[in-house]
BAKOLDREN-482279 format. One line per 10 residues: for each residue x, y, z of N, C-alpha, C. Coordinates in steps of 0.1 Angstrom, whole numbers, padded with zeros to 4 digits, always signed. Layout:
BEGIN
X/Y/Z/X/Y/Z/X/Y/Z | ...
END
This chain:
BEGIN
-0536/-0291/+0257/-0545/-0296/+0246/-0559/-0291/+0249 | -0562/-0286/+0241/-0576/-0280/+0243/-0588/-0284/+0239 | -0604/-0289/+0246/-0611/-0297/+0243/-0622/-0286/+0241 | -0623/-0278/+0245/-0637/-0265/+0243/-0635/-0257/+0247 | -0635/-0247/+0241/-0632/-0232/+0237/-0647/-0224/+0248 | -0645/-0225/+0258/-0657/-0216/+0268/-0650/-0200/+0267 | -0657/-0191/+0270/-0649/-0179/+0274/-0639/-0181/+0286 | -0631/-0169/+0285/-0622/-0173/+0294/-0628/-0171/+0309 | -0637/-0167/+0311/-0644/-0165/+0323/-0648/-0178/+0327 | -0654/-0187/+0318/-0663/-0198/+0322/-0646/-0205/+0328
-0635/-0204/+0321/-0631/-0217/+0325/-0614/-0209/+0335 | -0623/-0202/+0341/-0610/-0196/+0346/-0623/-0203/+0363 | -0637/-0198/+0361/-0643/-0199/+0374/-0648/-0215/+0374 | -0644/-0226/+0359/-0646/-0235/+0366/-0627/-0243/+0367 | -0618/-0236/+0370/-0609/-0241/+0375/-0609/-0234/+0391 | -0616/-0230/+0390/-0618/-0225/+0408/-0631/-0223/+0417 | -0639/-0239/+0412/-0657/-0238/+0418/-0654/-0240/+0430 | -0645/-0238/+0443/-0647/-0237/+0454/-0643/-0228/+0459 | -0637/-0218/+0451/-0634/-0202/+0454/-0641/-0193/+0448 | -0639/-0181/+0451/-0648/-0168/+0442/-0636/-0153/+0444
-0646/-0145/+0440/-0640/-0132/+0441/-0641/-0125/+0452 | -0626/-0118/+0456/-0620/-0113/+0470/-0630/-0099/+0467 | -0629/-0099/+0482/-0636/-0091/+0486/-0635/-0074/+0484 | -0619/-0073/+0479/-0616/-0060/+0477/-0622/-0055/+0465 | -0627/-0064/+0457/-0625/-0063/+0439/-0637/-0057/+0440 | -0638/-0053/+0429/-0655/-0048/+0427/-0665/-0060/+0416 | -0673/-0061/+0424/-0679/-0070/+0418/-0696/-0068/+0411 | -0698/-0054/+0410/-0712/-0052/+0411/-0715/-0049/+0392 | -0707/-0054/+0388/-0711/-0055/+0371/-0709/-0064/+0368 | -0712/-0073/+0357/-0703/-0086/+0352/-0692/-0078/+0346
-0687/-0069/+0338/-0671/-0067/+0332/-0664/-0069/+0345 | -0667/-0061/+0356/-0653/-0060/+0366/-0657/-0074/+0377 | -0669/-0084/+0373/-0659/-0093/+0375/-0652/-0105/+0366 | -0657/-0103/+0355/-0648/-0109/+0348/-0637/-0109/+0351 | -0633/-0091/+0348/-0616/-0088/+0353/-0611/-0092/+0362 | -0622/-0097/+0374/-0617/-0099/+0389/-0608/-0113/+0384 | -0617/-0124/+0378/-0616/-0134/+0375/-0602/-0139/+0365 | -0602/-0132/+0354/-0591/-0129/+0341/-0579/-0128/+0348 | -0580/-0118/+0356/-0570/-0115/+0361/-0562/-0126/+0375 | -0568/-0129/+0379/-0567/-0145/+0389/-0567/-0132/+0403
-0575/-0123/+0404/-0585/-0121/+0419/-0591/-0121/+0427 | -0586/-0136/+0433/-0597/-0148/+0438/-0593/-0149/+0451 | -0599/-0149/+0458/-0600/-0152/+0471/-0602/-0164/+0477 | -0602/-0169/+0490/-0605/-0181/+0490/-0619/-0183/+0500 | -0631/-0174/+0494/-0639/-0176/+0498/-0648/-0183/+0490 | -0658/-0192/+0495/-0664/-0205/+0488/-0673/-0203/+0480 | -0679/-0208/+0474/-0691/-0210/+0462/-0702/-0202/+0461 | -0710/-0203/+0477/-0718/-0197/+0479/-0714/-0180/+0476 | -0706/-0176/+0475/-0706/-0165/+0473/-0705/-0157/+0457 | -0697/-0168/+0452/-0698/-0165/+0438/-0713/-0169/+0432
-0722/-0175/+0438/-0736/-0174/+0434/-0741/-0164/+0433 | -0736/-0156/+0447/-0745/-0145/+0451/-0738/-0132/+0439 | -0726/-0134/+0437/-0720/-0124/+0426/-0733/-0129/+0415 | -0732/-0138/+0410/-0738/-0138/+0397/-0754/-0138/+0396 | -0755/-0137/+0408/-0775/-0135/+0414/-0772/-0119/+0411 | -0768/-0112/+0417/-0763/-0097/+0417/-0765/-0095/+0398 | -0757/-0100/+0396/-0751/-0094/+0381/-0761/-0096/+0376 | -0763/-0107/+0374/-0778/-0109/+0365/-0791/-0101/+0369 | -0797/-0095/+0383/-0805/-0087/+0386/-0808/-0073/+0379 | -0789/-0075/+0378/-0786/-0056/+0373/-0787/-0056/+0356
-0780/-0064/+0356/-0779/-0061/+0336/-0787/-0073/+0326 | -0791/-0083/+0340/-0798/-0092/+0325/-0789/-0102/+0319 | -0798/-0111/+0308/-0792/-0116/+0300/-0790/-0110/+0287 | -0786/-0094/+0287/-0789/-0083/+0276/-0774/-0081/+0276 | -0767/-0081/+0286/-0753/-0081/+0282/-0745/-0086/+0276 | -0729/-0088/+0274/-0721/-0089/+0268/-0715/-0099/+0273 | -0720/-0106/+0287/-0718/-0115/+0293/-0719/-0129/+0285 | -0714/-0140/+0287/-0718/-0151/+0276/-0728/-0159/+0284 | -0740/-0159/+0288/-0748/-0161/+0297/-0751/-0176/+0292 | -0753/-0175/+0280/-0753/-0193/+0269/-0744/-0203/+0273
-0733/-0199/+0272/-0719/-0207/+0269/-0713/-0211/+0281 | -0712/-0199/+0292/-0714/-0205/+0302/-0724/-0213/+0313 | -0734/-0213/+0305/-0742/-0225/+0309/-0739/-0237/+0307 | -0736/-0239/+0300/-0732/-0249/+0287/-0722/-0257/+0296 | -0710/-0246/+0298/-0698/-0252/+0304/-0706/-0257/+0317 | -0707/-0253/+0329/-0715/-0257/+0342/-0721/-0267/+0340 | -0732/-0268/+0329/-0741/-0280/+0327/-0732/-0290/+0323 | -0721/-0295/+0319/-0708/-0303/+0317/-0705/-0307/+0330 | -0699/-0298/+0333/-0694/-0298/+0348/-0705/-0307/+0359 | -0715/-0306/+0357/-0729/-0316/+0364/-0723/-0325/+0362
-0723/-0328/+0347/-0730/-0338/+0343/-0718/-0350/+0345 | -0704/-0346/+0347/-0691/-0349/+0349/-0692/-0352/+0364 | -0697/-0348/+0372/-0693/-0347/+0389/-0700/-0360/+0393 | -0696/-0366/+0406/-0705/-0373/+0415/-0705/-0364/+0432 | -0700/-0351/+0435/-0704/-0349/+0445/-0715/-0344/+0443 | -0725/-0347/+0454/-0738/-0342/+0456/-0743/-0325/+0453 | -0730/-0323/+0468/-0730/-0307/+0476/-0726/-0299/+0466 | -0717/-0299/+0458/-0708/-0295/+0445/-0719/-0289/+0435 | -0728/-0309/+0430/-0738/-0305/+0419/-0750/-0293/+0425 | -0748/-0294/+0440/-0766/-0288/+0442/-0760/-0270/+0439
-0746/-0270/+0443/-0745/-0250/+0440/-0745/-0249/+0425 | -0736/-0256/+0419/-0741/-0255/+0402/-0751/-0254/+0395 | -0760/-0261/+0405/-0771/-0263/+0395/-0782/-0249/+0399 | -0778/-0246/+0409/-0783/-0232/+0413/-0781/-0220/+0409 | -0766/-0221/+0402/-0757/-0215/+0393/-0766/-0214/+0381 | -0763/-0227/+0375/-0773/-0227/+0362/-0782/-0223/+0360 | -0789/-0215/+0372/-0805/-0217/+0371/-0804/-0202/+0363 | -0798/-0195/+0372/-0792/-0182/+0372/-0786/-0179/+0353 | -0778/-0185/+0351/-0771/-0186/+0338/-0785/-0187/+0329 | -0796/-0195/+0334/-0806/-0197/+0322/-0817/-0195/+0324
-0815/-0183/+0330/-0827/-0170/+0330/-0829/-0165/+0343 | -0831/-0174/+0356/-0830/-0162/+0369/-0845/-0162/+0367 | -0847/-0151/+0373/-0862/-0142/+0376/-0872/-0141/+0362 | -0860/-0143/+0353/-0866/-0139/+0342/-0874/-0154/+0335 | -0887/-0151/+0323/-0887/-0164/+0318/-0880/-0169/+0310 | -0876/-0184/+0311/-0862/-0194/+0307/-0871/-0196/+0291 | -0860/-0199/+0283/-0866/-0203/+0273/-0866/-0222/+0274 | -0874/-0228/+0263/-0876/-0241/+0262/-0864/-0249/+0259 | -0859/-0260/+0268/-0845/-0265/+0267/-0845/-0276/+0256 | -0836/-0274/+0248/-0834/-0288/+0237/-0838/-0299/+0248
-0846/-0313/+0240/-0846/-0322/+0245/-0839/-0328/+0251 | -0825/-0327/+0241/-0809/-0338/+0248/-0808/-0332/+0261 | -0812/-0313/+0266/-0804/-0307/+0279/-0820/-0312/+0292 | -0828/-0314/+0288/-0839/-0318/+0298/-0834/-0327/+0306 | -0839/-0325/+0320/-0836/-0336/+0330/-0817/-0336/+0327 | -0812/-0348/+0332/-0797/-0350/+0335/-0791/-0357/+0316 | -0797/-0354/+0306/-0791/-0361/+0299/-0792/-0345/+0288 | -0778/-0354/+0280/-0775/-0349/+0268/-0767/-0354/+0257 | -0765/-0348/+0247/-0761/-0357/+0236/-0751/-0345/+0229 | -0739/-0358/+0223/-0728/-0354/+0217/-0726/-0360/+0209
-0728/-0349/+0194/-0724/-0353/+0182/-0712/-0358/+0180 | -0706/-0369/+0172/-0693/-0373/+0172/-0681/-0359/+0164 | -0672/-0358/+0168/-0660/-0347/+0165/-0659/-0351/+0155 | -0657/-0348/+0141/-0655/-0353/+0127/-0644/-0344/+0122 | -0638/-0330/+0130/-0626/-0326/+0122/-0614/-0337/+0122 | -0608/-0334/+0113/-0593/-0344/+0111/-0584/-0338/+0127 | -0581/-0348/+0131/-0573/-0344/+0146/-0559/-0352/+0149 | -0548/-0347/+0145/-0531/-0355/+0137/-0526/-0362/+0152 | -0532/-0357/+0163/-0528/-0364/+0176/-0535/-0375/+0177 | -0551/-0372/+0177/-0559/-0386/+0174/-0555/-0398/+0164
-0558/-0391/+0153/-0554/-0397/+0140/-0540/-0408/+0140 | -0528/-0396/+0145/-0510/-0408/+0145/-0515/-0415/+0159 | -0525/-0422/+0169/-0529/-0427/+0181/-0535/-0438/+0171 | -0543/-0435/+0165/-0549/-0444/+0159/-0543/-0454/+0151 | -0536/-0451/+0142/-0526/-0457/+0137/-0514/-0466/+0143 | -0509/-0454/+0154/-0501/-0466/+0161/-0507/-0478/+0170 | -0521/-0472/+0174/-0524/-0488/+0182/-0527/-0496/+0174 | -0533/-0500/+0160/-0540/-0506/+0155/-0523/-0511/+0145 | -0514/-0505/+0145/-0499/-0505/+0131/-0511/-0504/+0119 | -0515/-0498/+0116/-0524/-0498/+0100/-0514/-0489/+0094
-0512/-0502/+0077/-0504/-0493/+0072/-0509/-0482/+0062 | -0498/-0477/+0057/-0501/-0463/+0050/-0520/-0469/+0039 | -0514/-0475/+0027/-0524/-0484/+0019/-0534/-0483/+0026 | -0538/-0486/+0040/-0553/-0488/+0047/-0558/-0476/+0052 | -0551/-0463/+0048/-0556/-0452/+0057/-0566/-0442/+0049 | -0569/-0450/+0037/-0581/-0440/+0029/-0594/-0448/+0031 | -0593/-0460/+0040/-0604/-0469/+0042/-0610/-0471/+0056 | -0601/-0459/+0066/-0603/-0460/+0079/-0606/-0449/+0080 | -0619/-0449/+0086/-0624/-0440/+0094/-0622/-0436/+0109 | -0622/-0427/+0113/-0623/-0423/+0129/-0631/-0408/+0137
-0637/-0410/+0144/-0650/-0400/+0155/-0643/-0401/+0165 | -0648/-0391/+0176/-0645/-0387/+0188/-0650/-0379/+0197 | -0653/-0384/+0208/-0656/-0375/+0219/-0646/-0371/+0227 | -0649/-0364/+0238/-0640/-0362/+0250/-0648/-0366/+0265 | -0642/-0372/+0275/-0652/-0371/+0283/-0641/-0380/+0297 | -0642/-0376/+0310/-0635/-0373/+0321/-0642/-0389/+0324 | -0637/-0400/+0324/-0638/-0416/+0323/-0636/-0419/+0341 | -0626/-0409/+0348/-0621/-0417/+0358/-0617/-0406/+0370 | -0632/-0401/+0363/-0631/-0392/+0378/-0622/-0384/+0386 | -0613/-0375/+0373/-0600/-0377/+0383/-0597/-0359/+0374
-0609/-0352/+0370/-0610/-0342/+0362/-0598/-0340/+0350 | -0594/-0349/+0343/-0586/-0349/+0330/-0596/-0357/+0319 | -0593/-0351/+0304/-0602/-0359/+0295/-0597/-0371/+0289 | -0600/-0383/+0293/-0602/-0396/+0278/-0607/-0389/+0262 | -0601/-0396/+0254/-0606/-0391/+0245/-0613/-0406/+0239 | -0626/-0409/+0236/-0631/-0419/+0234/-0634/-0420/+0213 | -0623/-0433/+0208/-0625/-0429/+0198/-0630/-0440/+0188 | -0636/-0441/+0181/-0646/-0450/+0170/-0643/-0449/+0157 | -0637/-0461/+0156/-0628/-0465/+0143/-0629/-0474/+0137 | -0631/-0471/+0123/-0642/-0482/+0113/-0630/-0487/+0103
-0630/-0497/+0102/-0621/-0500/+0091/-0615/-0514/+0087 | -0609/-0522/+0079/-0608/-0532/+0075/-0599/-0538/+0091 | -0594/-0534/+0094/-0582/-0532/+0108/-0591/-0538/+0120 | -0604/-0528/+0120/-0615/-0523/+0134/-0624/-0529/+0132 | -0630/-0534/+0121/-0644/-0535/+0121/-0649/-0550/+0114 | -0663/-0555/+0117/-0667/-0564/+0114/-0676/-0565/+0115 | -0687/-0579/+0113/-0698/-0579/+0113/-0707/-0576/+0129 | -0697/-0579/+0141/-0703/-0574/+0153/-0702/-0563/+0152 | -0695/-0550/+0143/-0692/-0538/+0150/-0681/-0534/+0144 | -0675/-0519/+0154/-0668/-0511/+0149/-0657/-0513/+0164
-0645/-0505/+0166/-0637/-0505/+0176/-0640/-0492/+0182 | -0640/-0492/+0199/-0639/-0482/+0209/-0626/-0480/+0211 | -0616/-0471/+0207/-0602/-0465/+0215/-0605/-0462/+0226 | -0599/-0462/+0233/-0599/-0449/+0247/-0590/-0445/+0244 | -0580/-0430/+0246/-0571/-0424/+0243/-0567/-0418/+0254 | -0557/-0419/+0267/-0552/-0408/+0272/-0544/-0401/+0265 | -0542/-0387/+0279/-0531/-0376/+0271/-0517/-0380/+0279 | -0505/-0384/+0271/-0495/-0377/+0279/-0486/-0370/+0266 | -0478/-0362/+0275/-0469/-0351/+0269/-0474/-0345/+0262 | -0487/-0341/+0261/-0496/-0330/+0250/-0497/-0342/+0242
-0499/-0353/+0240/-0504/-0360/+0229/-0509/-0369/+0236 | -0519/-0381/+0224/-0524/-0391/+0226/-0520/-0402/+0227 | -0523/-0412/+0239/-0513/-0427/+0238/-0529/-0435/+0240 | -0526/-0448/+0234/-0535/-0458/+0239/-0539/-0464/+0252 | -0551/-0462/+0256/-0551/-0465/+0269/-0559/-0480/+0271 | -0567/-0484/+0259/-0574/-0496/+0256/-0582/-0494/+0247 | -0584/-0505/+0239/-0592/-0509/+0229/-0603/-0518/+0235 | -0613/-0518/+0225/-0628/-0522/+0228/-0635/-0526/+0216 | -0635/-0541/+0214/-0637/-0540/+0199/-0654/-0545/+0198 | -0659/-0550/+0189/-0674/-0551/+0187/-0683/-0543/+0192
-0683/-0526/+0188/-0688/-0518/+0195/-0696/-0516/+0189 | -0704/-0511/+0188/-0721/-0503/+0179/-0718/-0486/+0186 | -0720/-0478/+0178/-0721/-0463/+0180/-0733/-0463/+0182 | -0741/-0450/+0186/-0735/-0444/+0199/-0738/-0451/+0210 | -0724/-0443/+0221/-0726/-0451/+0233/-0727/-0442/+0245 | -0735/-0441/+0251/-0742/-0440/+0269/-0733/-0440/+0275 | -0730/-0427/+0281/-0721/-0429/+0292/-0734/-0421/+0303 | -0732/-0434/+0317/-0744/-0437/+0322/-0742/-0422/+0334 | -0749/-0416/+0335/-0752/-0410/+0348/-0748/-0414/+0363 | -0738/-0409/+0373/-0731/-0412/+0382/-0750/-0419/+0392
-0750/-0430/+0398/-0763/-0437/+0403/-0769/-0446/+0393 | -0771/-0445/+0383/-0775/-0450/+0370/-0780/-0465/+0372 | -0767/-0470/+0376/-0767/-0488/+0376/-0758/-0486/+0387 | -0763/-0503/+0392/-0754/-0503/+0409/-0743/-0516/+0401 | -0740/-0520/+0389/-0726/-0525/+0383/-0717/-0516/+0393 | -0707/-0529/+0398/-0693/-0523/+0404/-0687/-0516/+0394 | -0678/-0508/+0390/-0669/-0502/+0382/-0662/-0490/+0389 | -0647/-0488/+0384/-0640/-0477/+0393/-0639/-0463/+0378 | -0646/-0468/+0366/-0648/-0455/+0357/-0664/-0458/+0354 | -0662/-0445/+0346/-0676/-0445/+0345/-0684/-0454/+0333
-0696/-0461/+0338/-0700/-0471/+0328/-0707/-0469/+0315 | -0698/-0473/+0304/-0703/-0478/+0293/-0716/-0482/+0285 | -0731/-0478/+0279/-0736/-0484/+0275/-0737/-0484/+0260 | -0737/-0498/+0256/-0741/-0499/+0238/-0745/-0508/+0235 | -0752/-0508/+0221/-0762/-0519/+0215/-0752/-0529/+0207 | -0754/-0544/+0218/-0747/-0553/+0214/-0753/-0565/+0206 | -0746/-0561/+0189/-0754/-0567/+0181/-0747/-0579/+0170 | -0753/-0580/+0159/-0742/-0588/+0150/-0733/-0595/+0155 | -0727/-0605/+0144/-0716/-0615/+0146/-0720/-0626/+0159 | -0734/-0630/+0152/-0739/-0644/+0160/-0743/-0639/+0177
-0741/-0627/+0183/-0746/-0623/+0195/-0757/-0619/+0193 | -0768/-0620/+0200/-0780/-0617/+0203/-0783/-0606/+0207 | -0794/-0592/+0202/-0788/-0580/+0203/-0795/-0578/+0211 | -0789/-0572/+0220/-0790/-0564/+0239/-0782/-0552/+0238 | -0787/-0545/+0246/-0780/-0535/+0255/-0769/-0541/+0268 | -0755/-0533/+0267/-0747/-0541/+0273/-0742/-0528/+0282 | -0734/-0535/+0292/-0726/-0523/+0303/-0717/-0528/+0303 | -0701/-0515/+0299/-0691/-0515/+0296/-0685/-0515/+0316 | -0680/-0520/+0327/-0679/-0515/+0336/-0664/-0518/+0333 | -0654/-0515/+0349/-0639/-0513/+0346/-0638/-0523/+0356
-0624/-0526/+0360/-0619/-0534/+0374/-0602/-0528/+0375 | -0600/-0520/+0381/-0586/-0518/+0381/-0579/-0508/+0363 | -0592/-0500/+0368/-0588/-0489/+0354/-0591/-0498/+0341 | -0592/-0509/+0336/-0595/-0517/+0322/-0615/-0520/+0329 | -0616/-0516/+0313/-0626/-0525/+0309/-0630/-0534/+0303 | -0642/-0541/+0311/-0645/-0554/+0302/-0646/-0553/+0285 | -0644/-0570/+0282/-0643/-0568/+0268/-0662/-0564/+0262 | -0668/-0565/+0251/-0683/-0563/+0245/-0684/-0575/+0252 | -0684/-0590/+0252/-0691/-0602/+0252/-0689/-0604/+0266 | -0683/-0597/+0274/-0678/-0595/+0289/-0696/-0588/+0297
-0695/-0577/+0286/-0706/-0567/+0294/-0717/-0574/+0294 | -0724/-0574/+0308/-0735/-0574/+0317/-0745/-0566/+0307 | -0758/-0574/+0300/-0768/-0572/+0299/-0774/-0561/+0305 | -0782/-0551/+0299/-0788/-0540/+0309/-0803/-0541/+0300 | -0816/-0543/+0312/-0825/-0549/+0308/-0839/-0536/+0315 | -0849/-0532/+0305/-0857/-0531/+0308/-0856/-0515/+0320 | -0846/-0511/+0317/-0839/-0497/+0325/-0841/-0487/+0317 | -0848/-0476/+0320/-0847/-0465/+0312/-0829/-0458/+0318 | -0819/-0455/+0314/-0808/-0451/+0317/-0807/-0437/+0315 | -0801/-0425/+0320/-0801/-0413/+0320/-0784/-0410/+0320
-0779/-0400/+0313/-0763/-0398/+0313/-0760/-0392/+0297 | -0749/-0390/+0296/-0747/-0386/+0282/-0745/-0395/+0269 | -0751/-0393/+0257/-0746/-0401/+0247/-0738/-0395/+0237 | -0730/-0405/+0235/-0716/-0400/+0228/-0715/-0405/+0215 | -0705/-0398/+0203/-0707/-0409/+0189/-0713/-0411/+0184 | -0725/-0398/+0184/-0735/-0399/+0178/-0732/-0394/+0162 | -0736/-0404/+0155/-0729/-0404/+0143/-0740/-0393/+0130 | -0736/-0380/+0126/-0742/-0372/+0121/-0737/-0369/+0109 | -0723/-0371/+0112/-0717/-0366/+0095/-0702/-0370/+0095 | -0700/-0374/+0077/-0689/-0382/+0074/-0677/-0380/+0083
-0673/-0393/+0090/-0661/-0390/+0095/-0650/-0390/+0086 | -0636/-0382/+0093/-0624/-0385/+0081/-0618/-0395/+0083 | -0612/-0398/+0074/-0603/-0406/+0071/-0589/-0406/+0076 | -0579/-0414/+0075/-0569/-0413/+0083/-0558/-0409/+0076 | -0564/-0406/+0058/-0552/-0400/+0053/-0551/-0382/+0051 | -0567/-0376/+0061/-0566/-0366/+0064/-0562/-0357/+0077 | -0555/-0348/+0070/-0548/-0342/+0080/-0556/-0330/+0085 | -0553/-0324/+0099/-0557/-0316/+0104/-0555/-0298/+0098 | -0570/-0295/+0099/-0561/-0279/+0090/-0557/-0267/+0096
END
C-alpha cells in the first residue's frame, strides 16, 4: 500500500539510510547514481558516504538538473521528523541541507517547514480500504453513509517504521457535541483493520515532536483541543500504555507549552462521504 509517491531514488535511499553506493559504481553525476541506487548497487558502506556522493553531485550540476532536489527533500524532512535517533537525525539533516541548496542561496522555507514543525492537510480523496475500515468499526449502515464523513493522515505512531493511518470521522455514528471520532487504522494483509477508536476529538491534531513533553507514552503523543459537551476547553495529551491510548477525558492537560511536531487533520476541503468510492 502506498502512502507517497517520492521518486524512486528518494525511497529506494531512504529504505537504505545506513548504506550507500559501492565503491565500484560510478558515482560522479546524479543519473549514474541514481542507477547505482534503482538498480540495488549498494554497498554496505555507511551514511557518511552517501553525503559526500550528494555534496559531489550537487557541486557539479546544481539544483539545475533533472535530479528531484524538492521532493527529495521533502521525503528526508519526513524521515526527521518521524525518527528519535539523534546520530541518524544529525546526517539527514546535513543531507537536507544539501537537498535545499548547499553552497548555493536556499530559498525562504514555508512557515509549517521552519524549525522541526510542519503541517498536513487532511487526505480528502475517497479511499475504499479506509472507507470499508470505517464502516466496519463503527457497523454504520448503508442509510448512514451519505451523512458520514471521513479525513486522513498517515504517520509511523509506534516507532517501529510502518504507517497508522489516523482517521476523523464525523457523523451521526462519531460525532457529538464534544467532537468528532479519532480511528487509528493499522495495515494487515494490504488492507485496513481497526486498531482503536478515540472519540471526543477536535481536528486538528499535534502529533508532538520526539522530547516535546516528558508524559510517559510507548507511541507517539497526541495533542488536541478539548472542548464541548460540558468539558472545559484545554489542550489535552493523547499518551499510550501498552500500545492503547488514553480515552479524550483520560488526557493530561497540556498547559502554557509552546509544543513543536507535526499537525495533522488539518481540515481544508470537503471531506467524502462514505458512499464515495475511490476512482
Amino acid at each position: 500500500m502506498t502512502y507517497i509517491k517520492p521518486i524512486a531514488l528518494a525511497a529506494a535511499l531512504l529504505a537504505a539510510l545506513t548504506i550507500s553506493f559501492p565503491a565500484e559504481a560510478k558515482s560522479d553525476t546524479l543519473s549514474s547514481a541514481e542507477e547505482a541506487v534503482e538498480e540495488g548497487r549498494i554497498s554496505d558502506k555507511d551514511l557518511d558516504l552517501l553525503f559526500q556522493q550528494l555534496k559531489e553531485a550537487y557541486r557539479k550540476e546544481g539544483n539545475e538538473s533533472s535530479f528531484d532536489w524538492k521532493g527529495m527533500s521533502s521525503v528526508i524532512l519526513g524521515e526527521i521528523l518521524k525518527s528519535d535517533d539523534v546520530q541518524k537525525n544529525k546526517k539527514l539533516k546535513d543531507i537536507l541541507d544539501i537537498l535545499t541548496g548547499g553552497s548555493s542561496p536556499k530559498e525562504e522555507p514555508a512557515p509549517e517547514e521552519q524549525g522541526p514543525d510542519r503541517t498536513l492537510d487532511a487526505e480528502v480523496r475517497p479511499n475504499d480500504g479506509i472507507r470499508r475500515a470505517v464502516i466496519s468499526a463503527f457497523d454504520i449502515p448503508k442509510k448512514d453513509w451519505k451523512t458520514t464523513h471521513y479525513s486522513y493522515n498517515f504517520m509511523d505512531l509506534d516507532h517501529d517504521g510502518k504507517m497508522e493511518a489516523l482517521v476523523l470521522v464525523q457523523g451521526p455514528y462519531t460525532s457529538g457535541t464534544g467532537g468528532d471520532t479519532l480511528l487509528i487504522l493499522k495495515e494487515k494483509d494490504q488492507d485496513w483493520e481497526k486498531d482503536q477508536s478515540i472519540s471526543v476529538i477536535h481536528a486538528p491534531i499535534l502529533v508532538a515532536a520526539p522530547g516535546e513533553l516528558h508524559f510517559p507514552s510507548d507511541r507517539k503523543i497526541l495533542i488536541f483541543k478539548r472542548s464541548g459537551g460540558g468539558a472545559k476547553e484545554a489542550y489535552a495529551a493523547l499518551t499510550s500504555k501498552d500500545g492503547i491510548y488514553c480515552t479524550a477525558a483520560e488526557a493530561e492537560e497540556v498547559k502554557d507549552q509552546e509544543i513543536h511536531g507535526t499537525l495533522l487533520l488539518v481540515q481544508k476541503d470537503p471531506a467524502p462521504t462514505l458512499e464515495e468510492k475511490e476512482k
